[in-house]
TORFIKE-441796 format. One record per residue (C-alpha): x, y, z. Coordinates in pm, whole numbers, plus 32768, in hexadecimal, padded with zeros to 4 digits. Each point is the difference from the previous one (the first is absolute). Layout:
# TORFIKE-441796
XYZ/...
//
This chain:
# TORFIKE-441796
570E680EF799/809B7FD77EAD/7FCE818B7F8C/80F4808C7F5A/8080813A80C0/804E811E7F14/7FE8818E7FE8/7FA480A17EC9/80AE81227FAB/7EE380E67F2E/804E80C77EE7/805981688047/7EED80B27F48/806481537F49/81A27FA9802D/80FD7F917F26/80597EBC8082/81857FDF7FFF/80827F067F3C/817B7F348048/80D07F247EDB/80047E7780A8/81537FD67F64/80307E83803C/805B7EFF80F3/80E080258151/80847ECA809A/7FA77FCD8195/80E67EC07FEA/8154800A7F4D/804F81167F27/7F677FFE7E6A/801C80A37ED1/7F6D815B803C/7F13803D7EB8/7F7181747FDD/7EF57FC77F06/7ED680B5803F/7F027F128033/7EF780DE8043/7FA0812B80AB/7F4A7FE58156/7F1C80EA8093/80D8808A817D/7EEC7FB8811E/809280F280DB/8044815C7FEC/818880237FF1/80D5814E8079/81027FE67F0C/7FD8803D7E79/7F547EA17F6E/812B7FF37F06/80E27F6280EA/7F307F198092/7FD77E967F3C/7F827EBE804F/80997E947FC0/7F567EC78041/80DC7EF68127/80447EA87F9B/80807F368128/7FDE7FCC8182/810580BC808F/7F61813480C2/7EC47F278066/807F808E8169/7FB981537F62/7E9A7F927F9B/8068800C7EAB/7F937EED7F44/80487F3E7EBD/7F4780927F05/7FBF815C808D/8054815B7F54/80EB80F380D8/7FCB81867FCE/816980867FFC/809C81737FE5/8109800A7F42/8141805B80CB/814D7F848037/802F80428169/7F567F448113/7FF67FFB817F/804B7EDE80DD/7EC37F27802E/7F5480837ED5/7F707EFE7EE8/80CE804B7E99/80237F847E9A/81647FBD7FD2/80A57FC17EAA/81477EDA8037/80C080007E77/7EAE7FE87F30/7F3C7F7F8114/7EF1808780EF/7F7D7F7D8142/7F16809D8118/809780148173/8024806C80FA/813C81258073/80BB7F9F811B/811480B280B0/81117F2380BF/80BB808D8139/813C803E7F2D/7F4C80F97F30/7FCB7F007ECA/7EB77FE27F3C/7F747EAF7F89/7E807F9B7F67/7F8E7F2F80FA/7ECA7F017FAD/7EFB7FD580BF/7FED7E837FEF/80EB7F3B80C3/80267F1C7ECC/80D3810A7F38/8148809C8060/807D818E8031/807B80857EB7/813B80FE8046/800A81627F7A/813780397FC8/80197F8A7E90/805880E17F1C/7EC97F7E7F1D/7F05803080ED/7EF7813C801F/7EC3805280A2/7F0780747EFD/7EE080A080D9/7F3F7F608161/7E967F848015/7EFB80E8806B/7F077F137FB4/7F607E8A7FB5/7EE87F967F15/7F707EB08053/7F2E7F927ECB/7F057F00806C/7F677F9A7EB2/
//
């Protein structure tokens, strides 16, 4: 009935609120420039297992992984780590340039990001430029 569905997440009283660097932009189309400027810090609305140090946040630009519910415009949580399993969402770096997809695993034993919008094509692994800088533990939506 036109209401805007939303959940509030409330402060936690008496904690430290953990906060993550948004270090830029990752393309969800064809690869860009990766920046890593600090933009600003954002407060993590989730408690995390790991040490909050190697988790960051970058803000997608592009319609690739709208199968993946992730949206143009959105912020992915990511852990920092360079190894990945087949399936999971990662932030890969090609030369200079990062993009969000997802890991696939052929039957020959050969890994490729795969997008998850028909419009785009696989992007092979097996350059010697390319690396996976951490997976996505998390989304942001910002509806302001």
């Amino acid at each position: 009935t036109g209401k805007r569905r939303s959940i509030r997440v409330p402060a936690l009283e008496g904690e430290d609120v953990p906060t993550i660097p948004l270090l830029g932009t990752v393309t969800a189309g064809k690869p860009i420039l990766a920046t890593e400027n600090i933009e600003r810090m954002l407060p993590l609305p989730f408690p995390v297992r790991k040490d909050v140090d190697s988790i960051f946040a970058l803000r997608v630009e592009g319609d690739s992984m709208m199968g993946a519910a992730i949206l143009d415009g959105d912020i992915v949580i990511i852990e920092k780590q360079s190894i990945a399993d087949d399936g999971e969402i990662v932030v890969a770096l090609l030369e200079d340039e990062a993009t969000v997809k997802t890991l696939k695993r052929d039957s020959k034993g050969r890994y490729y990001l795969h997008p998850e919008n028909d419009r785009y094509d696989d992007i092979p692994l097996d350059r010697e430029d390319a690396m996976i800088l951490g997976v996505v533990r998390g989304l942001l939506r910002m509806d302001l």
